[in-house]
C-alpha positions as CSV (number, residue, x, y, z in Angstrom):
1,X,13.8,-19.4,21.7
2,X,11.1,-18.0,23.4
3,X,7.4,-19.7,22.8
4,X,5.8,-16.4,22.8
5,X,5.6,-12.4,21.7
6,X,5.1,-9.3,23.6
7,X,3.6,-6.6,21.7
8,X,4.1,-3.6,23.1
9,X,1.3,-0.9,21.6
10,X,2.3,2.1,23.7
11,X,3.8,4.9,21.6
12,X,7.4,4.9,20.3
13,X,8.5,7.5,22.4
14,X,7.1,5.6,25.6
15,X,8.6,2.6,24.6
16,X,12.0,4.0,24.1
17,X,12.2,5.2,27.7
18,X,11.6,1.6,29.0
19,X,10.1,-1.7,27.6
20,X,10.5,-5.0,28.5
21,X,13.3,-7.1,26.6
22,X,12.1,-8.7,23.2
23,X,9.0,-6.7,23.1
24,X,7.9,-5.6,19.7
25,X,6.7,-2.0,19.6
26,X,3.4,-1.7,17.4
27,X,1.2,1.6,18.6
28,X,-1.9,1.2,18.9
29,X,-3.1,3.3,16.1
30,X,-1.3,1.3,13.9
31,X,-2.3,-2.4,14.6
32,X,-4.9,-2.3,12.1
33,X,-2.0,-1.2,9.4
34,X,0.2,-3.2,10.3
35,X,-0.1,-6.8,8.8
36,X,3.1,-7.7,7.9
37,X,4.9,-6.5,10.7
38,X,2.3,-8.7,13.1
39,X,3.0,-12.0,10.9
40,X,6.5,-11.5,11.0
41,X,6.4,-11.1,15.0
42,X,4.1,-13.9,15.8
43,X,5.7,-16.6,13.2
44,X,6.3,-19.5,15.3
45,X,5.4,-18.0,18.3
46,X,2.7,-20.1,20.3
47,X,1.1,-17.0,22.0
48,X,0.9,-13.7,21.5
49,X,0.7,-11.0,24.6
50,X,-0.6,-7.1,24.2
51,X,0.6,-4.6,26.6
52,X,0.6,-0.7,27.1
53,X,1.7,1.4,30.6
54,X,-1.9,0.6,32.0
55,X,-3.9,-2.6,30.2
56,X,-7.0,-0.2,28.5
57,X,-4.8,0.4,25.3
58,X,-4.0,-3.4,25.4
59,X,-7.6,-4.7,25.5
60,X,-8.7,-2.3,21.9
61,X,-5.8,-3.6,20.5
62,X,-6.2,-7.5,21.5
63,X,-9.5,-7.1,19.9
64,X,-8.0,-5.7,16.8
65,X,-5.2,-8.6,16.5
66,X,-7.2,-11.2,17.4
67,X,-9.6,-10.2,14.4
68,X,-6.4,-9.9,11.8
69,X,-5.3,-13.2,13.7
70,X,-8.9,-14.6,13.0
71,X,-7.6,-15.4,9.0
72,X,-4.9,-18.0,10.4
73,X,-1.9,-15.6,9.8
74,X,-0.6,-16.2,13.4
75,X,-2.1,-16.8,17.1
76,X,-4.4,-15.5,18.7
77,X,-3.6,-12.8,21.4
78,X,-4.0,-11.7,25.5
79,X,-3.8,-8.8,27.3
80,X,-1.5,-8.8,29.7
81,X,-3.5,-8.1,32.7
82,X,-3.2,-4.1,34.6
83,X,-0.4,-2.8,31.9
84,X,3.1,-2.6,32.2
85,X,3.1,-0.8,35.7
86,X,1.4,-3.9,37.9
């Protein structure tokens, strides 16, 4: 099993025409929202990686997780650097 998660926060229809395998779709717009969903993806996981087409969407919302993640309820997060397209 993998030792980390790929959060993917483009939107749903971007990430339906292509992602990368085991990446977990959460839009940016609804990081803040979505708790549960976050816990569930990063349980066990020893780090947790943001990504969107271009890396500016997936430095707001490393920001965002890493303040949910501040509480203990999973690891903190990185952007993965330049986006999906580098």
């Amino acid at each position: 099993a993998a030792s980390h998660v790929l959060i993917d926060v483009r939107e749903k229809l971007q990430y339906d025409i292509c992602h990368l395998p085991g990446s977990v779709n959460i839009p940016v717009q609804r990081v803040a929202q979505s708790i549960s969903e976050l816990e569930a993806a990063c349980e066990g996981k020893e780090e947790v990686y943001v990504l969107c087409r271009r890396g500016i969407f997936s430095n707001s919302a490393t920001r965002e997780v890493l303040a949910l993640a501040a509480g203990g309820a999973f690891s903190p997060a990185s952007p993965l650097s330049g986006g999906k397209i580098k």
